[in-house]
C-alpha positions in Angstrom: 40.8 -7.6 25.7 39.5 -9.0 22.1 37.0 -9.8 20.8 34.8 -10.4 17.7 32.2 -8.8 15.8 29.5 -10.0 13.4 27.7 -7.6 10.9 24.5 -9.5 9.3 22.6 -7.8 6.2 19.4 -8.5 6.6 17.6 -10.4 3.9 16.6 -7.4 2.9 19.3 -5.1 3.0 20.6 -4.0 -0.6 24.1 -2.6 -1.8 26.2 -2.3 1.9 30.1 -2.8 2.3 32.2 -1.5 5.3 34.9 0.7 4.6 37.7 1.7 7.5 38.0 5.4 8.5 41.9 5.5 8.6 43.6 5.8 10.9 41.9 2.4 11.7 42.5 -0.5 9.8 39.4 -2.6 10.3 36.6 -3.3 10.0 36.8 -4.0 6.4 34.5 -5.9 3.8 34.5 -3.7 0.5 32.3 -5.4 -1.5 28.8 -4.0 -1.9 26.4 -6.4 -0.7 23.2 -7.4 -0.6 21.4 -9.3 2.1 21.6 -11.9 3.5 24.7 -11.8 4.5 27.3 -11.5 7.4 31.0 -10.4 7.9 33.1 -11.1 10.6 35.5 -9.5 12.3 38.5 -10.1 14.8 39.7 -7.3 16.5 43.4 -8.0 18.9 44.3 -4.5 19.6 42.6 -1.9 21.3 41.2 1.3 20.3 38.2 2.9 18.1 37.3 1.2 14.8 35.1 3.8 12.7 33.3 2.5 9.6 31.1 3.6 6.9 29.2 2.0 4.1 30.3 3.8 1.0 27.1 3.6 -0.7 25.3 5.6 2.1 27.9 7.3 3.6 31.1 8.6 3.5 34.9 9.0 5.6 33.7 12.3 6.9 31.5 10.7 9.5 28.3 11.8 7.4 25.5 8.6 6.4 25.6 5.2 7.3 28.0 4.5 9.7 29.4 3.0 13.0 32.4 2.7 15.3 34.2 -0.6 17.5 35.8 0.1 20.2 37.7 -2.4 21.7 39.1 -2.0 25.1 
């Protein structure tokens, strides 16, 4: 199954992007941000998705982060 995903800044979120743990591709929007705003995302293959916002966190799973999985 797929299925999409919507990540919203709130208004006041400041300086967020998403960056892919590899092996995963997605999610992706590496821009820093600030809020309001909203990424989407389409995912067409399953598996797990792990993320991190490089200005609060980092590829070794530490800070702000999150993970898809799409089965």
């Amino acid at each position: 199954m797929f299925g999409t995903v919507l990540f919203l800044w709130s208004a006041s979120a400041q300086d967020h992007d998403i960056e892919p743990i590899v092996p995963g591709t997605k999610p992706s929007q590496p821009t820093l941000r600030d809020g309001p705003f909203s990424h989407e995302e389409t995912f067409n293959t399953a598996g797990s998705y792990r993320y991190y916002c490089s200005a609060h966190g980092g590829a070794d799973w530490s800070g702000m982060r999150g993970e898809v999985v799409v089965q």
